[in-house]
C-alpha positions as CSV (number, residue, x, y, z in Angstrom):
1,X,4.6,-6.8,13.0
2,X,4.5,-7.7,9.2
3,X,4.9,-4.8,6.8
4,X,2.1,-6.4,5.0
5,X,-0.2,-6.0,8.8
6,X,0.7,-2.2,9.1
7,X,-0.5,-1.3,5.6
8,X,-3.6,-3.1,6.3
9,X,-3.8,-1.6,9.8
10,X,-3.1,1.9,8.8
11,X,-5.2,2.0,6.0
12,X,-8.1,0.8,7.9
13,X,-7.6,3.5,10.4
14,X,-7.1,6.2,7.7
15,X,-10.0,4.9,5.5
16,X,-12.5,2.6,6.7
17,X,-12.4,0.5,3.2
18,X,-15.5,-1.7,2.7
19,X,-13.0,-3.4,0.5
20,X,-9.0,-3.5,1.4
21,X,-6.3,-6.4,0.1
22,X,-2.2,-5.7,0.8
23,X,-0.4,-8.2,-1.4
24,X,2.8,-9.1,-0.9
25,X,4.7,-9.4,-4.7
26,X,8.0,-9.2,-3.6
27,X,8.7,-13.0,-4.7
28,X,7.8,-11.6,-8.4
29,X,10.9,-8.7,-7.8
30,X,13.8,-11.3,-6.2
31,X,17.4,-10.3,-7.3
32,X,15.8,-7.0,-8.8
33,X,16.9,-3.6,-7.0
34,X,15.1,-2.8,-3.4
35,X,14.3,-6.7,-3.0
36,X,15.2,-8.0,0.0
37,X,15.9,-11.7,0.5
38,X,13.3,-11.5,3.7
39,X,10.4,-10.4,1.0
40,X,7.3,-7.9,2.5
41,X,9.3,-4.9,0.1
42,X,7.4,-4.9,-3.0
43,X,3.4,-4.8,-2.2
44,X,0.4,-4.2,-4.5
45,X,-3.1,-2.8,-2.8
46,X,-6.4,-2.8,-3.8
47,X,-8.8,-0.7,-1.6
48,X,-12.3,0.4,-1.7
49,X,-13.6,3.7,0.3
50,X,-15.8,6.0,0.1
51,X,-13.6,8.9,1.4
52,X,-12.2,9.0,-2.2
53,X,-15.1,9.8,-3.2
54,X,-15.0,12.9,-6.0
55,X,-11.1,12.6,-5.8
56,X,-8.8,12.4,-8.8
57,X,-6.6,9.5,-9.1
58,X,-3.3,11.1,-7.8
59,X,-4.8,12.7,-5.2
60,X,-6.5,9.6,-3.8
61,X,-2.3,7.9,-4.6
62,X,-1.2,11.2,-2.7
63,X,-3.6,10.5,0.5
64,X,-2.2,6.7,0.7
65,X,1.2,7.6,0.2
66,X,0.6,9.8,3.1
67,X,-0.7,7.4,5.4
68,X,2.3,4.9,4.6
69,X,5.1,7.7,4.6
70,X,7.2,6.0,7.2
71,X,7.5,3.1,5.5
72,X,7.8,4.3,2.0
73,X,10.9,5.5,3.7
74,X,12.0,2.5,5.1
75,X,9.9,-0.5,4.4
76,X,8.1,-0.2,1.1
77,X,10.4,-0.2,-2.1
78,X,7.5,-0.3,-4.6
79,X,3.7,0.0,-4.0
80,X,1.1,-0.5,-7.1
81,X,-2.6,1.0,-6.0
82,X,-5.9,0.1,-7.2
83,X,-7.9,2.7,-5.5
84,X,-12.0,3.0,-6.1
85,X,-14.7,5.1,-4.4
């Protein structure tokens, strides 16, 4: 499976975004550090939920990095957020 299709599918399971896009960029970040010549290693995600409802911004950055802590590890080299309630 595509790093790209297990964001999506874990933050659908963690979230149940009306609104949820996973972005590859890592063509913007080739020959930079953490690129891989494969791509899916620099990602930008825009997602809409109520469950961050009444959340501040890091702590709504804190429950997605939580979701995708494996592959932040592994996987994911840079992720931007656009989060919204």
């Amino acid at each position: 499976m595509s790093v790209a299709k297990t964001i999506e599918d874990k933050l659908n399971a963690a979230f149940s975004p009306s609104e949820l896009k996973v972005l590859d960029e890592s063509h913007l970040h080739a020959g930079h550090a953490g690129a891989r010549p494969r791509g899916e290693s620099h990602f930008r995600v825009e997602i809409v939920a109520d469950s961050f409802q009444g959340m501040s911004r890091v702590a709504q950055q804190r429950a997605i990095y939580e979701v995708l802590s494996e592959e932040l590890k592994t996987d994911i080299h840079a992720l931007a957020l656009t989060v919204r309630s």
